[in-house]
C-alpha positions in Angstrom: -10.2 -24.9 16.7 -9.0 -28.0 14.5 -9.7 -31.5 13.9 -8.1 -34.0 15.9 -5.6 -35.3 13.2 -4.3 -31.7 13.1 -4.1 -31.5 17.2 0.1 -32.6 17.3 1.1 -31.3 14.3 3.4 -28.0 13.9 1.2 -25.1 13.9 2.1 -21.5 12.2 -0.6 -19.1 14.1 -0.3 -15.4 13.2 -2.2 -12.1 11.6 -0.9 -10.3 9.0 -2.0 -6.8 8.4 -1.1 -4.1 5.2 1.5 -1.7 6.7 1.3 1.3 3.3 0.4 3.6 5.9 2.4 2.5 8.7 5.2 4.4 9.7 8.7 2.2 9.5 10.0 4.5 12.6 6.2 4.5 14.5 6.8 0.1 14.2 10.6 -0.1 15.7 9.3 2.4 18.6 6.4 0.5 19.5 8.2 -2.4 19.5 10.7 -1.1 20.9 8.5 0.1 23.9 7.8 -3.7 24.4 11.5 -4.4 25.1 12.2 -7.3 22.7 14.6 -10.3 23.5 16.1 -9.4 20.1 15.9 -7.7 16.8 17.3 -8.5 13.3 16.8 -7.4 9.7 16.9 -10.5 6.9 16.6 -10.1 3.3 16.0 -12.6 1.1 14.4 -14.9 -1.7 11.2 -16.8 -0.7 11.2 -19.3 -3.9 7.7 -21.1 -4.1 6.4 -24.8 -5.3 3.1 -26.0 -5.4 1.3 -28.9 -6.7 -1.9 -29.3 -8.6 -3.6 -32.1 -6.6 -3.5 -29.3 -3.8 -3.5 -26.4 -4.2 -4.0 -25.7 -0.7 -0.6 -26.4 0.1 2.7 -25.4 -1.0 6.3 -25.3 -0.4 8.7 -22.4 0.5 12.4 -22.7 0.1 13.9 -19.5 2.0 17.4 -18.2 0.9 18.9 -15.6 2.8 22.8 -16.5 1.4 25.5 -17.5 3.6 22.5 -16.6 6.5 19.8 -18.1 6.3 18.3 -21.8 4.5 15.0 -23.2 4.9 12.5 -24.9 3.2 8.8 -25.1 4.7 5.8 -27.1 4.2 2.5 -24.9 4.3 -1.2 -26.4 4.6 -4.2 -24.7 5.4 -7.1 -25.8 8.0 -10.0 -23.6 6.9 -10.6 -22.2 3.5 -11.6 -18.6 4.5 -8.1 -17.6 6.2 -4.8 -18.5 7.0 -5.0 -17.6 10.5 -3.8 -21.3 11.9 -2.2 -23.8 9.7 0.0 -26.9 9.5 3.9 -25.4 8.5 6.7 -27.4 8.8 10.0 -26.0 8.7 13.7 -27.8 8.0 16.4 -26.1 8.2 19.6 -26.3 5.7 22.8 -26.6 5.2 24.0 -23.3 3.6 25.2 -25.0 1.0 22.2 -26.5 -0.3 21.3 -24.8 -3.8 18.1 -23.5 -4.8 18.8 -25.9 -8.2 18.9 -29.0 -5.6 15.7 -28.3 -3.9 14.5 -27.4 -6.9 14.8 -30.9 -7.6 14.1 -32.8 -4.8 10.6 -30.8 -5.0 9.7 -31.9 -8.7 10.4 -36.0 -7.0 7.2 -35.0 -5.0 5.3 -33.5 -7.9 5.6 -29.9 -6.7 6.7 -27.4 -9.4 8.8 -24.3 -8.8 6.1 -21.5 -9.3 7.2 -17.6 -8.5 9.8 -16.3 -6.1 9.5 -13.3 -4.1 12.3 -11.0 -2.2 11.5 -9.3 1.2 13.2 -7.2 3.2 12.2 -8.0 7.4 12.2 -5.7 10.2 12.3 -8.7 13.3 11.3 -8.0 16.9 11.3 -11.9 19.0 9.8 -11.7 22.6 9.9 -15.0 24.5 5.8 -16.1 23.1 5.7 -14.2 19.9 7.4 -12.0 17.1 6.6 -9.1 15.7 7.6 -8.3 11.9 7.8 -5.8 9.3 8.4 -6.4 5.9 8.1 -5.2 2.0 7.7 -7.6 -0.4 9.3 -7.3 -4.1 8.8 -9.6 -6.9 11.8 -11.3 -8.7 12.9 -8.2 -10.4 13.0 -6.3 -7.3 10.1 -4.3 -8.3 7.9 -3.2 -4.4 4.3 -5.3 -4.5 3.1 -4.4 -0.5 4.2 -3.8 2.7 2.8 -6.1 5.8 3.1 -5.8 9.6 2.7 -9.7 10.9 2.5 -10.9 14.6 3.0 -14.5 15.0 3.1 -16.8 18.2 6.3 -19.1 19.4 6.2 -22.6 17.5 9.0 -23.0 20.0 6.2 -22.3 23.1 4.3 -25.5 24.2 1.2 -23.9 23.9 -2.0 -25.7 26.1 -3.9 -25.6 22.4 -4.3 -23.5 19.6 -6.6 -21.5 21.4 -4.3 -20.6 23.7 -2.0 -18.8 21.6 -5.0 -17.5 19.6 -6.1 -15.7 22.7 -2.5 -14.2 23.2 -2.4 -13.3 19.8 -6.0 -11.3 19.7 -4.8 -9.4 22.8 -1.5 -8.5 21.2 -3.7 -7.3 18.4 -5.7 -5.3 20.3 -2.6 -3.4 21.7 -1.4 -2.7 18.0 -4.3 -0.3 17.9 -2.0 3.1 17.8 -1.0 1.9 15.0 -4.2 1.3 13.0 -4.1 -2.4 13.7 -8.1 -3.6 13.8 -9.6 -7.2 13.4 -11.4 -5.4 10.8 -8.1 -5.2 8.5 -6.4 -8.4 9.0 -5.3 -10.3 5.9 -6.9 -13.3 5.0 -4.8 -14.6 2.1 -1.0 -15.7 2.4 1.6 -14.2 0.3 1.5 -17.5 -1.7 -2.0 -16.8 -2.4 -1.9 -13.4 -3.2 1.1 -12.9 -5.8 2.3 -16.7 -6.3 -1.3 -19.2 -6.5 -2.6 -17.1 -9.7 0.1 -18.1 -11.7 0.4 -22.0 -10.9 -3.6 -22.9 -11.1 -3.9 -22.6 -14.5 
């Protein structure tokens, strides 16, 4: 589904889907159902950093405190969606500030841009994860809600295709709860509430 220079890179594959009229309770029982390795809630900042030679990529530093640390590396492989694309994750120490990334990122040219908070709902099964979440802007005020399956990066996967396939039948089994190709989400959260602000 990619070129070749994209074939051993880290791959973030996943649909994302608005979940306003999904029931918080109707989500935990279905995944529930599907008797998950393990379940967590995470709060947190997503602080973002973009650059203007590419705007198709951007950086996420993830702050959950004294939790969670990671910063991430996003890059998209097709323009309409961002269905499969390049993500590279390092973890942190949890004593790395967000004023010291902050930095590092501006030595690369990318400038901080917008944060967002979110609050996660976490189901992991061994090839994939199932998520709920609302996302707040930086005063804590509710933009949109999201239900998000995304495959293992963990998995050796045959090809993307592979997990694609997995991914479209899962998909097909959120169905009770109003899940339909028809209503994924084609932009990332980047996109949608953080891109607007750092392209002018």
């Amino acid at each position: 589904m990619n070129g070749k220079k994209d074939m051993n890179l880290p791959k973030e594959i996943e649909l994302k889907y608005r979940a306003d009229n999904i029931k918080l309770a109707d989500f935990a029982a279905f995944c529930e159902a599907r008797k998950p390795d393990r379940f967590l809630t995470a709060s947190g900042f997503d602080h973002f950093y973009s650059s203007k030679k590419d705007l198709e990529c951007f950086a996420r530093h993830r702050v959950e405190p004294g939790k969670f640390n990671q910063l991430s590396f996003k890059r998209k492989l097709a323009d309409k969606n961002n269905f499969i694309r390049v993500e590279h994750n390092i973890t942190l120490g949890l004593d790395v500030t967000v004023k010291q990334v902050s930095q590092l990122m501006g030595e690369f040219g990318y400038e901080y841009g917008s944060s967002l908070f979110k609050h996660c709902d976490i189901y992991t099964y061994p090839l994939y994860t199932l998520v709920h979440y609302v996302v707040y802007d930086s005063n804590l005020k509710e933009l949109d809600r999201f239900l998000e399956v995304e495959m293992s990066e963990e998995h050796a996967w045959k090809d993307d295709q592979e997990a694609w396939d997995m991914l479209t039948a899962i998909e097909k089994e959120l169905e009770p709860l109003g899940i339909s190709p028809q209503n994924r989400i084609k932009r990332s959260l980047y996109e949608m509430f953080v891109k607007k602000d750092v392209s002018k």
